[in-house]
C-alpha positions in Angstrom: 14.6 -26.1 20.9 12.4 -22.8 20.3 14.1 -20.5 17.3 12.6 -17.2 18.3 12.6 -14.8 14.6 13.6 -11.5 15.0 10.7 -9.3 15.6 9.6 -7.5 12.0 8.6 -3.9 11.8 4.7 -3.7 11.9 4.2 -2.9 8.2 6.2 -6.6 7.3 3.6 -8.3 9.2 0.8 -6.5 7.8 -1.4 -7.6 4.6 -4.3 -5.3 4.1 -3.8 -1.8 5.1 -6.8 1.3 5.6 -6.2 4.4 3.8 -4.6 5.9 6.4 -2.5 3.5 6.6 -1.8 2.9 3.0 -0.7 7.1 2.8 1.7 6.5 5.4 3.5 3.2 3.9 3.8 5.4 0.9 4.5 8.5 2.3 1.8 10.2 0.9 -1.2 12.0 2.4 -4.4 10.5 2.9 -6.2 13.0 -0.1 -3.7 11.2 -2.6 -4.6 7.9 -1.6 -8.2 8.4 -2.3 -7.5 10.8 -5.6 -5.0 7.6 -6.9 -7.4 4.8 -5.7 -10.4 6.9 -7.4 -8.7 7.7 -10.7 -8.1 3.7 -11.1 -4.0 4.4 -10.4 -3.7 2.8 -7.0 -6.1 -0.6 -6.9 -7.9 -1.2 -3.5 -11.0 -3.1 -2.5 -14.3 -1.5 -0.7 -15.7 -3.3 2.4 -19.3 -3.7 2.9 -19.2 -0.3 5.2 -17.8 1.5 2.1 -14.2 1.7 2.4 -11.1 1.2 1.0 -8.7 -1.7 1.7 -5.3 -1.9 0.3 -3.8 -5.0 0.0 0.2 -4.7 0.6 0.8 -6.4 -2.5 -1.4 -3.8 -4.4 1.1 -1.4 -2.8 3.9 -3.1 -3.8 2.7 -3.7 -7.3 2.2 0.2 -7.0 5.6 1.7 -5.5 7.2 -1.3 -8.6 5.3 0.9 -11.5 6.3 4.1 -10.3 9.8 2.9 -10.3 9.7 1.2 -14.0 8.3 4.5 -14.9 11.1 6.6 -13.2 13.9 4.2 -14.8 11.9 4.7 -18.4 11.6 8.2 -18.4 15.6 8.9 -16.7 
């Protein structure tokens, strides 16, 4: 018997997210993802072309800081 999983929304799937991409799972514009991933705050890896990959577990690790901060500073 075939167990057929629910279908996930496309960002559950997904491991390694473009800029643009990355802005819009944080719900941020595309000029703060490249200020945070320049200034060292957001960590992403450069492909051979140049450009930024974001791992979703280095946006993760991201949206989880900003949250310990929020809870320290409340």
């Amino acid at each position: 018997m075939n167990v057929i999983a629910p279908i996930a929304p496309p960002h559950d799937r997904q491991l390694v997210f473009t800029s643009s991409q990355a802005a819009r799972y944080l719900g941020v514009s595309l000029a703060t993802i490249r200020r945070w991933a320049d200034a060292g705050h957001l960590d992403c890896y450069r492909t051979p072309g140049s450009q930024r990959r974001f791992s979703r577990e280095q946006l993760d690790d991201f949206i989880a800081s900003l949250e310990h901060t929020h809870h320290r500073a409340a």
